[in-house]
MMTF fields as JSON, N, C-alpha, C and O atoms, coordinates in Angstrom:
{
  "mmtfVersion": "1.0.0",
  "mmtfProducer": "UNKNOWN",
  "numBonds": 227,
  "numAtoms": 228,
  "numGroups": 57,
  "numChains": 1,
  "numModels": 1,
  "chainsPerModel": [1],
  "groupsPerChain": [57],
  "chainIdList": ["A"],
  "bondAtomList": [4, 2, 8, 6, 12, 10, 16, 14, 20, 18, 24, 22, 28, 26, 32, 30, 36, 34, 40, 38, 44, 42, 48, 46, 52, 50, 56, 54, 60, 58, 64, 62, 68, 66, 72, 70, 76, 74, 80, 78, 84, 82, 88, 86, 92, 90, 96, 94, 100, 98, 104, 102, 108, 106, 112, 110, 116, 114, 120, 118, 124, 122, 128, 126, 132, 130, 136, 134, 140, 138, 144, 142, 148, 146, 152, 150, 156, 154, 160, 158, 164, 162, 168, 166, 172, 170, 176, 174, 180, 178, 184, 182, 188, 186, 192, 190, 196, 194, 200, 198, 204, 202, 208, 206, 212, 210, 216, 214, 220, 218, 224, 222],
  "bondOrderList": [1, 1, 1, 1, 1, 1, 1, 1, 1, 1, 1, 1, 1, 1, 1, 1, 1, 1, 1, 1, 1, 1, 1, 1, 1, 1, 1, 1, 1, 1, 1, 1, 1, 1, 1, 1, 1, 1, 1, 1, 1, 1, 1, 1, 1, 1, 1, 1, 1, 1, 1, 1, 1, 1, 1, 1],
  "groupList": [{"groupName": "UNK", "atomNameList": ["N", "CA", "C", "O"], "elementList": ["N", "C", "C", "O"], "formalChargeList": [0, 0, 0, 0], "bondAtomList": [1, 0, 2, 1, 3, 2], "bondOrderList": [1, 1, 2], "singleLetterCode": "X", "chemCompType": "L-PEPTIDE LINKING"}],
  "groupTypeList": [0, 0, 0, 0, 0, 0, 0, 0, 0, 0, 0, 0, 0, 0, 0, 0, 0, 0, 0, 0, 0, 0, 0, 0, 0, 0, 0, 0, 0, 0, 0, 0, 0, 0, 0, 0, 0, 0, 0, 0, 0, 0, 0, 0, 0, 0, 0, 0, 0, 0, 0, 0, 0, 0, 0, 0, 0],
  "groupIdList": [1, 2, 3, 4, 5, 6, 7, 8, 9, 10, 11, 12, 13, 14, 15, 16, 17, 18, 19, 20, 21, 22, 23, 24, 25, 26, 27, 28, 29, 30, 31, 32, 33, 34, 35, 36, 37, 38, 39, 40, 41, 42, 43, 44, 45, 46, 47, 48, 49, 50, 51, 52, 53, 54, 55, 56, 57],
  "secStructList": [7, 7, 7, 7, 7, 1, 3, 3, 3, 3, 3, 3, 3, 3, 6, 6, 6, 7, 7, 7, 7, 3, 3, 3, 3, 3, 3, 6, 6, 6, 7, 7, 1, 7, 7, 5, 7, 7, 3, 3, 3, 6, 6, 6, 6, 3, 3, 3, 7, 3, 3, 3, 7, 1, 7, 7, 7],
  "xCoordList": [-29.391, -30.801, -31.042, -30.179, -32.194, -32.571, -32.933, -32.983, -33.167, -33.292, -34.838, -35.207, -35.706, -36.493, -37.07, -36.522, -37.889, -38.029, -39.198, -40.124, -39.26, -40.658, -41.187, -42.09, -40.556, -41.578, -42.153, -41.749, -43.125, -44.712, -44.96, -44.564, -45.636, -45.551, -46.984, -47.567, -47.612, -48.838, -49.158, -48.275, -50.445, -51.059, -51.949, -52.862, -51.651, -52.403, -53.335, -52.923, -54.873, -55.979, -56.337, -56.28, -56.802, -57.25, -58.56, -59.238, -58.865, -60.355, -61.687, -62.866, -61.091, -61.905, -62.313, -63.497, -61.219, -61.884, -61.581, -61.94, -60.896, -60.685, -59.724, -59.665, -58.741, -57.639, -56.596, -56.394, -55.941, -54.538, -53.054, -52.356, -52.772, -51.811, -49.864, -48.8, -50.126, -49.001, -48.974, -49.885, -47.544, -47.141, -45.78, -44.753, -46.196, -45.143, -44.268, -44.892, -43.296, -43.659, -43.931, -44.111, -44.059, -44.421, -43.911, -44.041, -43.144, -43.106, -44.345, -45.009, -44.7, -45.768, -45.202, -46.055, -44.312, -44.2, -44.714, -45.577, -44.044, -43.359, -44.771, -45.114, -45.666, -46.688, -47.849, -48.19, -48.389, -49.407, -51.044, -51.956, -51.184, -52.76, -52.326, -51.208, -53.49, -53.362, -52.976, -53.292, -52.311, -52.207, -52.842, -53.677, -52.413, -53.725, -52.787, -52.11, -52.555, -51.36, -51.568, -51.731, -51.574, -51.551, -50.676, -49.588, -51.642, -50.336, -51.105, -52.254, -50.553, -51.108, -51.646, -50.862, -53.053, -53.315, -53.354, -53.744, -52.838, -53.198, -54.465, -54.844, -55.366, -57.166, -57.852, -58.73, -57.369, -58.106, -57.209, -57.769, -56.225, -55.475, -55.072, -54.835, -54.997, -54.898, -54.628, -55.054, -53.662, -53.416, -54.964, -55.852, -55.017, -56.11, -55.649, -54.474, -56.518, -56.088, -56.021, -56.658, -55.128, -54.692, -55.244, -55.373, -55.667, -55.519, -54.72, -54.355, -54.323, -54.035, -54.712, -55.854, -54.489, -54.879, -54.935, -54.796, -55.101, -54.74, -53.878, -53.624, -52.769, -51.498, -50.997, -51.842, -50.031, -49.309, -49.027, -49.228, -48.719, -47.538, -46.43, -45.415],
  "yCoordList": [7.203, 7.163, 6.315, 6.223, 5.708, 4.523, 5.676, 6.826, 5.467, 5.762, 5.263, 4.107, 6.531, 6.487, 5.626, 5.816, 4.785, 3.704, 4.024, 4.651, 3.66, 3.457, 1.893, 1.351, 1.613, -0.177, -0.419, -0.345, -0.701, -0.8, -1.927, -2.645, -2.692, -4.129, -4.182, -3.099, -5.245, -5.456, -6.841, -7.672, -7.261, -8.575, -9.115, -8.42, -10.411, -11.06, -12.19, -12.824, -12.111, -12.777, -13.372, -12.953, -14.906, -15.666, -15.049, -14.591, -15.118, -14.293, -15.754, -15.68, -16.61, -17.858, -18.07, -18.123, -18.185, -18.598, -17.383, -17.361, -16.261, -14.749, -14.729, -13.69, -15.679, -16.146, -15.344, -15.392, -14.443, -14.281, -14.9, -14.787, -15.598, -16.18, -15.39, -15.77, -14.466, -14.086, -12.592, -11.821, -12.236, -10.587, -10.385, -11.064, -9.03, -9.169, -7.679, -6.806, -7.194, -5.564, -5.433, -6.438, -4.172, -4.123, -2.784, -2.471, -1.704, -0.703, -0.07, -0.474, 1.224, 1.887, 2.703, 2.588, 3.395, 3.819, 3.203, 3.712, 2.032, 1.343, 0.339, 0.195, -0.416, -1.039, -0.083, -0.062, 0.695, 1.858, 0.986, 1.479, -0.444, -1.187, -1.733, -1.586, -2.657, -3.884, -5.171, -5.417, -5.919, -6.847, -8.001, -8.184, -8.889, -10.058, -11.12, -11.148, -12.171, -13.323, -14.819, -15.066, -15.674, -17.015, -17.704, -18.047, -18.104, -18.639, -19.783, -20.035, -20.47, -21.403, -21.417, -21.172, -21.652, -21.321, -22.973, -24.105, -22.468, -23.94, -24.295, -25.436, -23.201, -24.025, -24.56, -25.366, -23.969, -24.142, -25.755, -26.533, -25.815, -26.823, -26.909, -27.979, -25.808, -25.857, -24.234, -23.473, -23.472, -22.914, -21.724, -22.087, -20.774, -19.702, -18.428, -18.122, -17.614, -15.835, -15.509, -16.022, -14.569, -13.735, -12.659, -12.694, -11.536, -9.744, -9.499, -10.227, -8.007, -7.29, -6.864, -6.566, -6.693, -6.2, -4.935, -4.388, -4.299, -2.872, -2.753, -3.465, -1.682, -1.612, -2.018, -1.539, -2.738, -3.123, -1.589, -0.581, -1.594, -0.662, -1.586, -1.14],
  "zCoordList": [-18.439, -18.734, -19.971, -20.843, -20.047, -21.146, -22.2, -21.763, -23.436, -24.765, -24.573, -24.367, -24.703, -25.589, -26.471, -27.556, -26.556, -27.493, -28.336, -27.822, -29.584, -30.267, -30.398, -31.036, -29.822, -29.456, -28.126, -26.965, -28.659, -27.067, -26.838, -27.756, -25.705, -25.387, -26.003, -26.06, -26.455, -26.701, -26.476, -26.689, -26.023, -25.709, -26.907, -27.354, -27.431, -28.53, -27.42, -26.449, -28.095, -27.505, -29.378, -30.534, -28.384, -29.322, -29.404, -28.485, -30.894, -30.965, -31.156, -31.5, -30.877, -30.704, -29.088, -28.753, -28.121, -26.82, -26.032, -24.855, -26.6, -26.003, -25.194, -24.536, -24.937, -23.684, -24.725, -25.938, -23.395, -23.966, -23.718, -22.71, -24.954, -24.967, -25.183, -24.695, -25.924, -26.134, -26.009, -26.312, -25.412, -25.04, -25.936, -25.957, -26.779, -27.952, -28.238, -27.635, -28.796, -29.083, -30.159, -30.847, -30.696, -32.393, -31.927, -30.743, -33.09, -33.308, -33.765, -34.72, -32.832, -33.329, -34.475, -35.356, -34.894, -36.018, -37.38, -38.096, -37.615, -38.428, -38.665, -39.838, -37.503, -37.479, -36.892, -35.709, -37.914, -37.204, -37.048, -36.384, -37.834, -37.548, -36.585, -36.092, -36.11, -35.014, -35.731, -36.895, -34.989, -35.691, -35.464, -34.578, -36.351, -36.871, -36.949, -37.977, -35.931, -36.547, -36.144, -34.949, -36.914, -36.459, -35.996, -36.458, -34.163, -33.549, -32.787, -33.15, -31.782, -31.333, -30.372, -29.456, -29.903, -28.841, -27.82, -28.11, -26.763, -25.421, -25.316, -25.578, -24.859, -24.994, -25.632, -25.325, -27.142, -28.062, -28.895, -29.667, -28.572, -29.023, -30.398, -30.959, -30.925, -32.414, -32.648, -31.779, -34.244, -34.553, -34.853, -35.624, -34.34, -34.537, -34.79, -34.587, -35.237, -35.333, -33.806, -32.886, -33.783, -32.062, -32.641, -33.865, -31.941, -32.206, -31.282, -30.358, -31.644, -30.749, -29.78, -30.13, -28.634, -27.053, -27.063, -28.157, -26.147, -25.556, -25.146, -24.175, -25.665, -24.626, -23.764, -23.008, -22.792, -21.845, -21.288, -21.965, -20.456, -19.779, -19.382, -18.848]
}
């Protein structure tokens, strides 16, 4: 049987054209906010803030 994990999948959306570009984990313990990170988005063609999504399963 797999171990139990405390890392969750989460989806980052550009908060400029709202497209989600990236699927990441973050420990919920350890990272209890959402996160906020600059990455690059394809539509937008240039480096923007992502958020965090709603959970993956």
């Amino acid at each position: 049987m797999a171990k139990k994990s405390s890392r969750i999948l989460v989806g980052l959306i550009c908060t400029v054209c709202d497209k989600q570009n990236y699927v990441v984990d973050k420990n919920k313990i350890n990272t209890t906010g959402a996160l906020k990170l600059n990455k690059y988005c394809n539509k937008c063609r240039k480096h923007t803030e992502h958020k965090e999504k709603k959970k993956l399963d």
